[in-house]
C-alpha positions as CSV (number, residue, x, y, z in Angstrom):
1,X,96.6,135.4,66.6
2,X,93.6,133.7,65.2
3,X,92.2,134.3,61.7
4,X,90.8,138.2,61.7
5,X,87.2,138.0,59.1
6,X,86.0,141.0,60.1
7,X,85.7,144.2,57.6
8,X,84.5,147.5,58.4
9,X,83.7,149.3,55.4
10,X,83.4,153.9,55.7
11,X,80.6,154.2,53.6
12,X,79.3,157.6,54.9
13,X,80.5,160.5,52.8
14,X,78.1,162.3,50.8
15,X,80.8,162.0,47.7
16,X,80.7,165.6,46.9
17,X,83.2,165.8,43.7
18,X,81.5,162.8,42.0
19,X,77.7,164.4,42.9
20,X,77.6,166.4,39.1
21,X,78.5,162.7,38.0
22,X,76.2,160.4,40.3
23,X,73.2,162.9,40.1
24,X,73.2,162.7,44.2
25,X,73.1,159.0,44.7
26,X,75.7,157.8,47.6
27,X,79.0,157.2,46.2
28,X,79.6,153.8,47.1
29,X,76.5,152.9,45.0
30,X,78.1,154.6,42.0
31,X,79.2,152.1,39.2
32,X,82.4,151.3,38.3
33,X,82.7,148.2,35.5
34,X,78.6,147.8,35.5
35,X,78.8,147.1,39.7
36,X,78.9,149.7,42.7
37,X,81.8,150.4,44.4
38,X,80.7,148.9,47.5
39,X,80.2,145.4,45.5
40,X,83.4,145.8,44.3
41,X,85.2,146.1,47.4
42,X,82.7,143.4,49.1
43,X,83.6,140.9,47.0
44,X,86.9,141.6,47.1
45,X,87.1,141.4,50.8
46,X,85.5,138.3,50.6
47,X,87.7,137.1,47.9
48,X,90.6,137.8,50.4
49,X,88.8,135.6,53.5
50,X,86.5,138.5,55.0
51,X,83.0,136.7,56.1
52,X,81.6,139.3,58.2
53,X,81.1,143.2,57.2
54,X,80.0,146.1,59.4
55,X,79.7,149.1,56.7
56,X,78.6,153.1,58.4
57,X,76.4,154.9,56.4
58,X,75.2,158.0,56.4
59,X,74.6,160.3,53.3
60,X,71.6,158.9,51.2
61,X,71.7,156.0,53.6
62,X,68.1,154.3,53.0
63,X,68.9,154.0,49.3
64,X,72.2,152.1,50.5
65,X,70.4,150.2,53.2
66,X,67.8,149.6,50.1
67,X,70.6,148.0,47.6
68,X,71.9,145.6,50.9
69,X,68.3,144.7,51.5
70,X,67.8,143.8,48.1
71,X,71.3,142.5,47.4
72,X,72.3,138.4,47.9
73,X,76.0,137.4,48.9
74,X,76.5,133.4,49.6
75,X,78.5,132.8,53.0
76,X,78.7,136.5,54.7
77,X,77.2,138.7,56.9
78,X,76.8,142.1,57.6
79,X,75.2,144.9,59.4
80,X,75.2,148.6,58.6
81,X,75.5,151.5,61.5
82,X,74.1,154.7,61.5
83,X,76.4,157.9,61.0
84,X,74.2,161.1,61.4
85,X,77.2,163.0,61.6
86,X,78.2,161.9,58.2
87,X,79.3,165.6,57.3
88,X,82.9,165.2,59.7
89,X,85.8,163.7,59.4
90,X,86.2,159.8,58.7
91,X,87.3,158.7,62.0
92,X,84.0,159.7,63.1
93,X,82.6,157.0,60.9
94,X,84.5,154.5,62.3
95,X,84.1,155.2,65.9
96,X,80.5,154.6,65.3
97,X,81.1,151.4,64.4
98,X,82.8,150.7,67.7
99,X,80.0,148.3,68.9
100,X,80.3,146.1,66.6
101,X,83.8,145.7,66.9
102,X,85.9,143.3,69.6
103,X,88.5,141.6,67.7
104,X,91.2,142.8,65.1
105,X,89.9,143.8,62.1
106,X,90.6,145.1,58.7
107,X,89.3,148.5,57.8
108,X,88.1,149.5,54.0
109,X,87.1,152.7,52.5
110,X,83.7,152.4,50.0
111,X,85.4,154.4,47.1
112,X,88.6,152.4,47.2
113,X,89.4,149.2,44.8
114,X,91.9,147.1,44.9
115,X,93.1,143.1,44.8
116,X,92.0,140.6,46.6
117,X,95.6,139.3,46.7
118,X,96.6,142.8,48.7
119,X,93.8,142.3,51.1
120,X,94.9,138.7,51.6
121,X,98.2,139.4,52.0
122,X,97.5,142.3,54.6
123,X,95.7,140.1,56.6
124,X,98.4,137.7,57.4
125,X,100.7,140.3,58.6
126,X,101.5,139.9,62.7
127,X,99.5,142.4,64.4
128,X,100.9,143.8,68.0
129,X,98.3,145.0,70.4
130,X,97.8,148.8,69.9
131,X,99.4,148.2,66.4
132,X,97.8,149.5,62.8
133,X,99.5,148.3,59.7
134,X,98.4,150.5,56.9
135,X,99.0,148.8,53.4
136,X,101.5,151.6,51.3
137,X,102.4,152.0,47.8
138,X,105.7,152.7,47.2
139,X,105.6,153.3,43.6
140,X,105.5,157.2,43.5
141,X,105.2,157.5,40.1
142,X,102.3,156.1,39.1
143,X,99.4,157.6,41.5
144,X,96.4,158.9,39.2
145,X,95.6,162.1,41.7
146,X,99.0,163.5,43.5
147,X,97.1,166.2,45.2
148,X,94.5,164.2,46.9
149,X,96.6,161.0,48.0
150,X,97.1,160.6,52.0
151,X,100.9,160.5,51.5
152,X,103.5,158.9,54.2
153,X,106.8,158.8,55.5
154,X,108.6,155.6,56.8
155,X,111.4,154.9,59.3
156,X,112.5,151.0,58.6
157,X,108.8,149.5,58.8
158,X,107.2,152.1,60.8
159,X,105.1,155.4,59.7
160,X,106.5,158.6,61.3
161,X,104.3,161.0,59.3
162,X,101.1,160.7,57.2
163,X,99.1,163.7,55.5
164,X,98.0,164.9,52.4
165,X,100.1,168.0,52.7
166,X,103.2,166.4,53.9
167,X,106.8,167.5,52.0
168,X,108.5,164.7,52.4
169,X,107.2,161.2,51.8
170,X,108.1,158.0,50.4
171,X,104.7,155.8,49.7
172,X,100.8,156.3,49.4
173,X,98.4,155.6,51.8
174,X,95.8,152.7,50.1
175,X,93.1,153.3,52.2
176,X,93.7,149.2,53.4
177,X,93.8,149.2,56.9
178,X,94.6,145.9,59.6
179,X,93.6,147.0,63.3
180,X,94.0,146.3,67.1
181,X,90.6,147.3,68.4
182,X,92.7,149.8,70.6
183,X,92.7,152.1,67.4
184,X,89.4,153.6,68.8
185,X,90.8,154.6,72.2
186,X,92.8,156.6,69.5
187,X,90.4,158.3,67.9
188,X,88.4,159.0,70.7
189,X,91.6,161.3,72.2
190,X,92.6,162.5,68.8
191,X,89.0,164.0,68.8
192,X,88.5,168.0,68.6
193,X,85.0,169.5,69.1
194,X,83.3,167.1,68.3
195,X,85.4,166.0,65.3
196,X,88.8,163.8,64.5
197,X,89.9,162.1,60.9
198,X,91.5,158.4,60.7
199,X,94.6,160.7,59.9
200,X,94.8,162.4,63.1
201,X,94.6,159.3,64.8
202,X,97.3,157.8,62.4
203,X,99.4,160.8,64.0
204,X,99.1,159.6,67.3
205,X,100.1,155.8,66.4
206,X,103.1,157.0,64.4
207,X,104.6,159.0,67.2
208,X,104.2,156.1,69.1
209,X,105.9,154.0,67.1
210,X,102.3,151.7,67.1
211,X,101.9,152.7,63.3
212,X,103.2,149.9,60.8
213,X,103.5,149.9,56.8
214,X,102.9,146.8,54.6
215,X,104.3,147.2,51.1
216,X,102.0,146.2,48.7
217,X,104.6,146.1,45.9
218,X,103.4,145.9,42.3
219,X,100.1,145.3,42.7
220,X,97.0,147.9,42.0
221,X,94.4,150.2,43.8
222,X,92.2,153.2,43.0
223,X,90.7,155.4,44.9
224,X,87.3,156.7,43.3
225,X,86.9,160.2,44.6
226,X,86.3,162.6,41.2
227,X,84.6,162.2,37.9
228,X,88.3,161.5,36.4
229,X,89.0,159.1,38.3
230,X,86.0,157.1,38.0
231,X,86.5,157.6,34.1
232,X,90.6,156.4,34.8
233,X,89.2,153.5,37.0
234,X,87.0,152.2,34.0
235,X,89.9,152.5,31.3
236,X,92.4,150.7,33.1
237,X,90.0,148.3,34.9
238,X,90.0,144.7,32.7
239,X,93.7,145.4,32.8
240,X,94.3,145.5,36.5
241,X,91.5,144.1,38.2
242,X,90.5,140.6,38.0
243,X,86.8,140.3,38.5
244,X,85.3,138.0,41.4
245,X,82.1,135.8,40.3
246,X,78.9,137.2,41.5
247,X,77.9,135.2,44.8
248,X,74.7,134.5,44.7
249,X,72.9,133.9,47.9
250,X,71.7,134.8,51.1
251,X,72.8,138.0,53.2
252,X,72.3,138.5,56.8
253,X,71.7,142.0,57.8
């Protein structure tokens, strides 16, 4: 399989729980350590080998396209897609993104930080065609938000279950995905009136035994969702999360 440097980042949401916080500017714009989440996770990606982006906005998307336009990363590109629909599920996001896509790819969520290492190490991982691997946390006792975590349940190396409302579970879902461009086939059946989440099609995979886990072991992620844990994000930050030099240069949109 050749080297997959594609990232499609969900940047659409209109962040409703951090809204009293942001005063209504998108969330992945929000700061976190003096940059926005979306720079965080950019440069993290790229850290980890990513050199081409494809990020789907939608809420508050000029003052996103805006901060791109005006924004200079060295030796990547990207281009941003529309999502009008913004207001449904996430897998709606990412099937709008569809054109853009023709190889594997890995698959990032705006309000979610993590190591470069993880993404690194995700992106070696043998990828069958039809296959997801989703990277999981298996340390159950120290998640920041219990009640809003996409938990999942494992059989060997594959995912038989994954939900937020699931009883019985043994990891976290990271929000770090590695695809086969088959994934939005998926989606596209798993939609409902118009509507489907990355979860639903997650469903599908894991019942047909396409749905894989990478462990991440001890290493960190957050996902920024609430005022808490933004607040939770900054205390712990310099301790967990090594910063990546600014790259300074040009961006092609």
């Amino acid at each position: 399989m050749s080297k997959i440097d594609h990232c499609v980042i969900l940047a659409a949401g209109n962040g409703s729980r951090l809204i009293p916080h942001s005063g209504g500017i998108p969330k992945p714009l929000v700061e976190v350590h003096g940059r926005p989440l979306l720079e965080h996770v950019i440069l993290t990606a790229q850290g980890a080998g990513i050199r081409r982006f494809t990020i789907v906005v939608g809420y508050r998307s000029d003052a996103i396209r805006q901060w791109v336009a005006e924004r200079a990363f060295a030796g990547i590109s990207t281009s941003l897609v529309e999502n009008a629909d913004y207001h449904k599920h996430n897998g709606v996001s990412l099937l709008k993104a569809r054109a853009k896509v023709h190889d594997p790819f890995l698959l990032l969520m705006s309000d979610h930080i993590f190591e470069a290492a993880t993404a690194e190490a995700l992106l070696q991982q043998p990828l069958g065609k039809g296959e997801v691997i989703l990277a999981v946390d298996c340390n159950l006792d120290r998640v920041f938000d219990l009640d809003d975590v996409t938990k999942v349940r494992r059989k060997g190396d594959r995912i038989v279950e994954i939900g937020k409302q699931i009883r019985r579970y043994d990891a976290y879902d990271t929000g770090m995905f590695l695809c086969d461009t088959e994934l939005f086939a998926v989606l596209e059946y798993a939609m409902k009136d118009g509507n489907c989440s990355l979860s639903d099609g997650m469903q599908i995979l894991g019942k047909a035994g396409k749905l894989r886990a990478f462990d991440i072991g001890d290493a960190t992620w957050q996902d920024v969702d609430t005022p808490e844990a933004l607040a939770y994000t900054e205390m712990v930050f310099d301790q967990f999360f090594c910063q990546i030099p600014v790259a300074e240069g040009v961006l092609s949109v």
